[in-house]
C-alpha positions as a printed Julia matrix, in Angstrom:
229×3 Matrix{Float64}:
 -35.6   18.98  77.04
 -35.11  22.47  76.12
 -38.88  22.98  75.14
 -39.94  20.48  78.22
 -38.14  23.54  80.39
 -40.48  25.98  79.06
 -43.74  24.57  78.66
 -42.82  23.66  82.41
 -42.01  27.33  83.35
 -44.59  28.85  81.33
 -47.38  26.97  83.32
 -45.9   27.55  86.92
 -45.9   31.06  86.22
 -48.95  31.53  84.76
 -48.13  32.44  81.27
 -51.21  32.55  78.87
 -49.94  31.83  75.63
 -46.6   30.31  74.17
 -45.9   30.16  70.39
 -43.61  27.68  69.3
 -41.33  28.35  66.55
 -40.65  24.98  63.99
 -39.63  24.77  60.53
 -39.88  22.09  57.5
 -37.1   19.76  59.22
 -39.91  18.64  61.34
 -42.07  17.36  58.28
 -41.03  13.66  57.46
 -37.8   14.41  59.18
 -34.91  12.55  57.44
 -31.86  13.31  60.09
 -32.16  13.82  64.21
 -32.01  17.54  63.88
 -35.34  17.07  62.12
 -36.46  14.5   64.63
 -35.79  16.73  67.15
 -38.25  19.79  65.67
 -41.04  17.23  65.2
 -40.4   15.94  69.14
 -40.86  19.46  69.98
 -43.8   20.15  68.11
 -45.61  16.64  69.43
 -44.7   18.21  73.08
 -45.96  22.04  72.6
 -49.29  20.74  70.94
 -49.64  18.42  73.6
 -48.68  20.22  76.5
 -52.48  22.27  76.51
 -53.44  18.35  77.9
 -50.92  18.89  80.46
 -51.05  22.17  81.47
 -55.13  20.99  82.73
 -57.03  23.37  84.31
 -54.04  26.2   83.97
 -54.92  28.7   81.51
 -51.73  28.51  79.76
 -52.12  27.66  76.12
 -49.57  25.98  73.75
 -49.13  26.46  70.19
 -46.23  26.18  66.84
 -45.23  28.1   64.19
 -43.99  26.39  61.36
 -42.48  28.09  58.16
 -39.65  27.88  55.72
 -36.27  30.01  54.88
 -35.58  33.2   55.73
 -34.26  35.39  53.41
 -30.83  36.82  54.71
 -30.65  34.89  57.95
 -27.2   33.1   58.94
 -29.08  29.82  57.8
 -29.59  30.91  54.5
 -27.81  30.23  51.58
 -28.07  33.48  50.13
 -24.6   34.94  52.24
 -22.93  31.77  50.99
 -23.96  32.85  47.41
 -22.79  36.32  47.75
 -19.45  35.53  48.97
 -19.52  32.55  46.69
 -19.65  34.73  43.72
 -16.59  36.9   44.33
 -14.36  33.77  43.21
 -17.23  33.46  40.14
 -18.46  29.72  41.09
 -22.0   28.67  42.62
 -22.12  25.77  44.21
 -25.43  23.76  43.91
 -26.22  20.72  45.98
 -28.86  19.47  43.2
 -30.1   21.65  39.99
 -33.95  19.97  41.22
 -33.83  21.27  44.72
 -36.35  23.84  45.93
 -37.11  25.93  48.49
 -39.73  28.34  50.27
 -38.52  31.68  51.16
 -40.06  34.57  53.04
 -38.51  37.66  54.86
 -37.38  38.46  58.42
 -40.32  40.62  58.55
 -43.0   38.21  57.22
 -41.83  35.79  59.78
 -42.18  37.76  62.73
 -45.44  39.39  61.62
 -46.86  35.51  61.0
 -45.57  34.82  64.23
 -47.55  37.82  65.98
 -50.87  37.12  64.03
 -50.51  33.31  65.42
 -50.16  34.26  68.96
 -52.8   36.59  68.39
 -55.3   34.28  67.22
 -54.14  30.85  68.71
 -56.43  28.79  70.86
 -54.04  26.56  71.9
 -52.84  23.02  70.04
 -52.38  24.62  66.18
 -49.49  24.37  63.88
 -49.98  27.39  61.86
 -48.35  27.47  58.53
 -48.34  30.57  55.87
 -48.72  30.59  52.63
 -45.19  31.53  51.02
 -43.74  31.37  47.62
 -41.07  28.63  46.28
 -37.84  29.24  44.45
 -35.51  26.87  42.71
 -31.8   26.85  43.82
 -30.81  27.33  40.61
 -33.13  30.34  39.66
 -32.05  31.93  43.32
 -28.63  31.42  42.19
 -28.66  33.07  38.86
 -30.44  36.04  40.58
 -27.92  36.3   43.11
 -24.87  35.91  41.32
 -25.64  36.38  37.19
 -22.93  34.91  34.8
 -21.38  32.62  37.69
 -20.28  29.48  36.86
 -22.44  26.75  38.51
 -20.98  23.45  40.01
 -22.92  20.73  41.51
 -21.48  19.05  44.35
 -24.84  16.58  45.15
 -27.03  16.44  47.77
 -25.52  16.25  51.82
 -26.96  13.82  54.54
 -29.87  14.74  56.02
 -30.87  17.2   52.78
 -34.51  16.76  51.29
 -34.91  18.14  47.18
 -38.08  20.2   48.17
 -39.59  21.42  51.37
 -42.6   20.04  52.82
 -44.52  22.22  54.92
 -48.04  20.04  55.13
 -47.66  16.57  54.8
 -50.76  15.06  53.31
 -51.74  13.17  56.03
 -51.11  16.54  58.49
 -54.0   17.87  55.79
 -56.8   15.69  56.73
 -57.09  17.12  60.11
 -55.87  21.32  58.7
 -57.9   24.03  57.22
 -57.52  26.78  54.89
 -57.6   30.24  55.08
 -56.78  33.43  52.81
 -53.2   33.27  53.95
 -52.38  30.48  56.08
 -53.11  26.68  57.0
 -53.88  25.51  60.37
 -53.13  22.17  61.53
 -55.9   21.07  64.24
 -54.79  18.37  67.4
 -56.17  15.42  67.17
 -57.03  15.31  70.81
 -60.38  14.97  72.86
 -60.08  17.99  74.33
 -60.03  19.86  71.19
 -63.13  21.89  70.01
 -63.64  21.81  66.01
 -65.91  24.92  66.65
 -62.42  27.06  67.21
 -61.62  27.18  63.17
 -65.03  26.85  61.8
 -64.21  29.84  58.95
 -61.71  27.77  57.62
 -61.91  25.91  54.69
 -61.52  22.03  54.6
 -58.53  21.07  52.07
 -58.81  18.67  49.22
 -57.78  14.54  49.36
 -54.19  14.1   49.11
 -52.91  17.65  49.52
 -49.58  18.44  50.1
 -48.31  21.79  50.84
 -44.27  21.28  49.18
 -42.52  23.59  47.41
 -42.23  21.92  44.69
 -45.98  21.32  43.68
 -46.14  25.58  45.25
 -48.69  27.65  43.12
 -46.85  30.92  44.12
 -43.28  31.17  43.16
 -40.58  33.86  43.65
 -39.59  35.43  40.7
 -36.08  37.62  40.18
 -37.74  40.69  40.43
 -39.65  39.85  43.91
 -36.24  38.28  45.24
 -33.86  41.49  44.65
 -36.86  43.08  46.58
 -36.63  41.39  49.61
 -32.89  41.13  49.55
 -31.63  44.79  48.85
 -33.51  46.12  52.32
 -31.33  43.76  54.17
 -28.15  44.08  51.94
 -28.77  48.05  52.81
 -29.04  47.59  56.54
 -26.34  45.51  56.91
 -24.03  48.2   54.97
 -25.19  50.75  57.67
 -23.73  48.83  60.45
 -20.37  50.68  61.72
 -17.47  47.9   61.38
């Protein structure tokens, strides 16, 4: 409804491009949260059929964790290892990461270069739980406490039947509509992906080592210390 309000208010006033901003949950979505994502994604893309002759032009976002944010499970860790015990859903579980920063500079190169009806995905490196835990908290104890409704092992960011209709570039994929009123000529530099791909992070090619995490954790760690109580 939320999202309905928007696309709504973006075409009565004229607005020329909206960027909507999804996540995994919406891939194969195994609770309503999920469901909900995916509804929202289904509306946005479709909404450039809606809007008609308006100029207004509709497009998603859709990326993984972010390092730090109050949805991450990298506070939990940190205050986790004061009492020296990690808890782990599921030593298999995985997970794609990228920074506060990343995000919002995909998020500005997608509204930049939308046309209106892409999910735009970037390419971001995996991590297992248990690696991300032994770089956050070294010499903790670990105890697994099995996976909670509505949790997924890995992270699927392009489902392989999303793939047929996506292409590739250097650092992103693009998932196309599959609508009438969408003009194949818009990604033509993109590359066409291979049968069966899946974009997980599981089956990643890049992944985060300990080294690379620190990095994109101590920036954060640093600005939060700076903040007067």
């Amino acid at each position: 409804m939320g999202g309905r309000n928007v696309i709504d208010a973006a075409i009565d006033r004229g607005v020329n491009r909206v960027l909507a901003l999804s996540t995994d949950k919406a891939v194969n979505p195994v609770n309503l949260y999920g469901a909900t994502k995916l509804c929202a994604e289904k509306v946005f893309v479709q909404a450039n059929a809606y809007a008609g002759a308006q100029e207004t032009r509709f497009s998603c976002a859709r990326y993984g964790n972010v390092v730090g944010s109050r949805g991450s499970v990298i506070p939990v860790f940190i205050e986790q290892r004061k009492r020296g015990k990690i808890t782990i859903t599921d030593p298999r579980m995985t997970r794609f990461w990228l920074t506060l920063e990343q995000g919002v500079r995909f998020v500005i190169l997608a509204i930049e270069q939308m046309h209106g009806g892409e999910i735009f995905v970037p390419k971001i490196p995996s991590m297992r739980l248990v690696d991300l835990a032994e770089a956050v908290a070294p010499g903790c104890a670990v105890e697994y406490i099995g996976i909670r409704p509505g949790e997924k092992l890995h992270e699927v960011l392009l489902s392989e039947d999303e793939a047929r209709n996506a292409v590739e570039l250097d650092d992103m994929y693009i998932i196309q509509p599959s609508h009438p009123w969408w003009k194949r000529a818009n990604w033509l530099h993109g590359r066409e992906l291979p049968q069966g791909f899946r974009y997980t992070s599981d089956s990643n090619e890049e992944w985060l080592t300990n080294e690379q995490l620190h990095e994109l954790i101590e920036p954060g760690a640093a600005a939060k210390s700076a903040i007067p109580a």
